[in-house]
C-alpha positions in Angstrom: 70.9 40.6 169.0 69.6 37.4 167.8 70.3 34.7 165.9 67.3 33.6 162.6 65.8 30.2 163.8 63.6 30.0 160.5 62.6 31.8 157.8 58.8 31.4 156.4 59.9 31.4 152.5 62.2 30.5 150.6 65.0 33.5 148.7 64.0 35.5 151.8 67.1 38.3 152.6 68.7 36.4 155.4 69.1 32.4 156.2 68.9 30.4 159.5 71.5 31.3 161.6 72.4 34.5 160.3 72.6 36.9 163.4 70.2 40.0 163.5 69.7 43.1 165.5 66.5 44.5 165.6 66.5 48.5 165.8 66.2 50.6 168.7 63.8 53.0 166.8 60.9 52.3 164.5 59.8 55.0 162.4 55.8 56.1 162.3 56.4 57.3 158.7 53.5 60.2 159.3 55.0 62.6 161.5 57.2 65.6 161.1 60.4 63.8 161.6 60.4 61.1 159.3 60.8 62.2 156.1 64.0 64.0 157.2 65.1 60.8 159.0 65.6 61.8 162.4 64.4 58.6 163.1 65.1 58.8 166.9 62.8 62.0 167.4 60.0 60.3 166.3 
């Protein structure tokens, strides 16, 4: 968890000092898994 210092432009989707959590799995998008969203099995 974190909490936005800046932001690089302005009407971007969250504000300094909003907190944010980044996730725990980032999908490839090219591999079996992803397009059924089993995200974790990627």
């Amino acid at each position: 968890m974190g909490i936005v210092e800046a932001v690089a432009e302005a009407g971007a989707s969250v504000e300094p000092g909003a907190r944010v959590l980044a996730p725990f799995a980032t999908p490839c998008g090219a591999c079996a898994f992803c397009p059924t969203r089993p995200h974790t099995s990627c």
